[in-house]
Each structure stands twice: as C-alpha cells, then as structure tokens.
C-alpha positions as CSV (number, residue, x, y, z in Angstrom):
1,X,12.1,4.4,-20.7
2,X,9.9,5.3,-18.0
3,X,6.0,5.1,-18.7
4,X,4.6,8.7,-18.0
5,X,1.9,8.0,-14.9
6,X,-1.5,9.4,-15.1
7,X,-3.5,9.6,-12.0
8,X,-7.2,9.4,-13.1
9,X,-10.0,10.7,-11.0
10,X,-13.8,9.8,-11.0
11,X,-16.3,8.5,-8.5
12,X,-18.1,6.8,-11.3
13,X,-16.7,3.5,-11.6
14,X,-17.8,2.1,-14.8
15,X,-16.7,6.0,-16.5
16,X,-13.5,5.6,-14.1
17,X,-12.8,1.9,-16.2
18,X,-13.4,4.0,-19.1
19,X,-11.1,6.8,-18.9
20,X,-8.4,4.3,-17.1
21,X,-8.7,2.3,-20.2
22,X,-7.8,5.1,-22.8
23,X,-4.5,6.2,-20.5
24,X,-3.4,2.8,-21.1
25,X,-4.2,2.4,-24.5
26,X,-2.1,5.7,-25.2
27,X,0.7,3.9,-23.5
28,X,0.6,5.4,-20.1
29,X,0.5,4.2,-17.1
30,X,-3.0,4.6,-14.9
31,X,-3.7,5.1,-11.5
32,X,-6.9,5.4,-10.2
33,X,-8.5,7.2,-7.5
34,X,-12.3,7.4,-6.6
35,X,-12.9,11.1,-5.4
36,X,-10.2,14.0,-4.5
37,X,-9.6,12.7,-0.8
38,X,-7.8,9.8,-2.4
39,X,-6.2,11.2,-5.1
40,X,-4.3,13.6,-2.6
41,X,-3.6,11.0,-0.4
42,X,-2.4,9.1,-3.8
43,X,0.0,12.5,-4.8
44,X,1.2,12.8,-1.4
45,X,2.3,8.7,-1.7
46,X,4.0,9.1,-5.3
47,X,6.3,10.9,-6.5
48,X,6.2,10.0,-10.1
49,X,2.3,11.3,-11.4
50,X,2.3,14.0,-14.2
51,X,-0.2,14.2,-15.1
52,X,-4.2,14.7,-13.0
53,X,-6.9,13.4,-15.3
54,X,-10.2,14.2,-13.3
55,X,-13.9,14.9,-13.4
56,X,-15.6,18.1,-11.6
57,X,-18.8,16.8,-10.4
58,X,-17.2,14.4,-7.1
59,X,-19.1,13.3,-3.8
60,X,-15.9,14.5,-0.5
61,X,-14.4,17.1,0.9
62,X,-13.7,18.6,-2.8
63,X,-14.8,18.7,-6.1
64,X,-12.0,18.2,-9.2
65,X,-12.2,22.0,-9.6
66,X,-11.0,22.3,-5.5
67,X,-8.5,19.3,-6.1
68,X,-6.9,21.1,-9.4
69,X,-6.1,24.0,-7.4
70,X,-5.0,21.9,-5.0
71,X,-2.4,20.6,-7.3
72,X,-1.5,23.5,-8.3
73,X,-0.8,24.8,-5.2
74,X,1.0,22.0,-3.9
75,X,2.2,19.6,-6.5
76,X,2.8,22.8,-9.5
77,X,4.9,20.5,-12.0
78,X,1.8,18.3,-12.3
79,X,-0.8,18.8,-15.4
80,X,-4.0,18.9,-15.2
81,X,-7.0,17.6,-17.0
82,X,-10.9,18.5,-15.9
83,X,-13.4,17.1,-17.4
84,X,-17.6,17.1,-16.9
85,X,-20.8,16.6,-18.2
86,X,-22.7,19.4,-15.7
87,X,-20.8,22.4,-15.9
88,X,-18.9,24.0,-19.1
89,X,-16.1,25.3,-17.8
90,X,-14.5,28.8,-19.7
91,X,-10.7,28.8,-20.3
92,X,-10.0,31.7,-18.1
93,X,-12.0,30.0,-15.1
94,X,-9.9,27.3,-14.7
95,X,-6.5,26.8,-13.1
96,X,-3.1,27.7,-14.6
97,X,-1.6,24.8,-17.0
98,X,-5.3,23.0,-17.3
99,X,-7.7,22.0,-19.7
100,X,-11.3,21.1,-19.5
101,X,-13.3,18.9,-21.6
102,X,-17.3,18.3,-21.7
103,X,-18.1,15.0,-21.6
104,X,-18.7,12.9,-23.1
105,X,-15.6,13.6,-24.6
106,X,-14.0,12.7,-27.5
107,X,-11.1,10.2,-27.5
108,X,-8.6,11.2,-29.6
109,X,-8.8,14.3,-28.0
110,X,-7.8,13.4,-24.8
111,X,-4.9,11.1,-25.7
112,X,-3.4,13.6,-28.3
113,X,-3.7,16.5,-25.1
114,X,-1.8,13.6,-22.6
115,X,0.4,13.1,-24.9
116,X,1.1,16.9,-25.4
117,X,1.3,17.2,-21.7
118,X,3.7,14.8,-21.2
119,X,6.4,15.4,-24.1
C-alpha cells in the first residue's frame, strides 16, 4: 500500500527536521519545503501530496495562511494543517477542511489529526 505523502512547510530548519521527523514516525511519507514559494512549486510537481502540514509565520511571497487558501483554491482534495507560535488562529478564521495548532504543539496531536485526515 501506498504511504500517504505529507508535504511539510517551515522556514525554520531545525523546527522543519522536527515536524518532518513526526510525519515519518507516524508512517508517512515527508516532503519538505522551506517557505510557500516552494511548496507550490512542490504541489504543482506532485501529484500524490494529501496532506499540507505548514506554519503561518514564513519569510516570501506568502505566509501559510495565503498558501492554505491557495490550496484550497487550487489543489481542494488536499488537507490542511497550520500551525504557529505568533498568532492564535479561531476555527472560523481559517480555511475550509483545516486545522490550526499553537505551537509548540503537542505530538500526539498532530499524528492522531494526520492520521484522521488521511483515512
């Protein structure tokens, strides 16, 4: 069976290691991007990502807010996950089919909602 892929977004490459690590320990595969420029570039490459794990507060063009409407607009089967430790972002706020955690964020937590997402 096909690993589900996670793209995983975050300019912070030590937190990027982090989160990358957990995908895979949940038994998923990880890709990684370093801002939203490259993770569209990334979506518009592959066809098999379901799932957008990605922070808010990114130097570019965008912020992970911009790039999950983005997605959403142009990639809709995709989940979404947003995550920061600036903002606190309220459920309504955010885009259809996403979820926000505050970082630093539990792990168990993240893995049980990936793995929710991708049943």
């Amino acid at each position: 069976m096909k690993r589900v892929v996670v793209l995983v977004v975050e300019d912070e490459p030590f937190l990027r290691m982090v989160a990358v690590d957990l995908v895979e320990e949940a038994g998923f595969e990880a890709v990684q991007a370093a801002n939203a420029d490259q993770a569209v570039r990334i979506l518009e490459a592959r066809v098999d990502i379901r799932i957008v794990f990605t922070d808010i507060d990114m130097p570019g063009s965008m912020d992970g807010m911009k790039l999950a409407m983005a997605i959403r607009g142009r990639w809709p089967p995709i989940e979404v996950i947003l995550m920061s430790g600036l903002y606190n972002i309220e459920k309504d706020a955010l885009p259809e089919r996403s979820v926000f955690f505050r970082k630093p964020y539990n792990h168990n937590e993240i893995i049980a909602t990936i793995q929710r997402m991708a049943a």
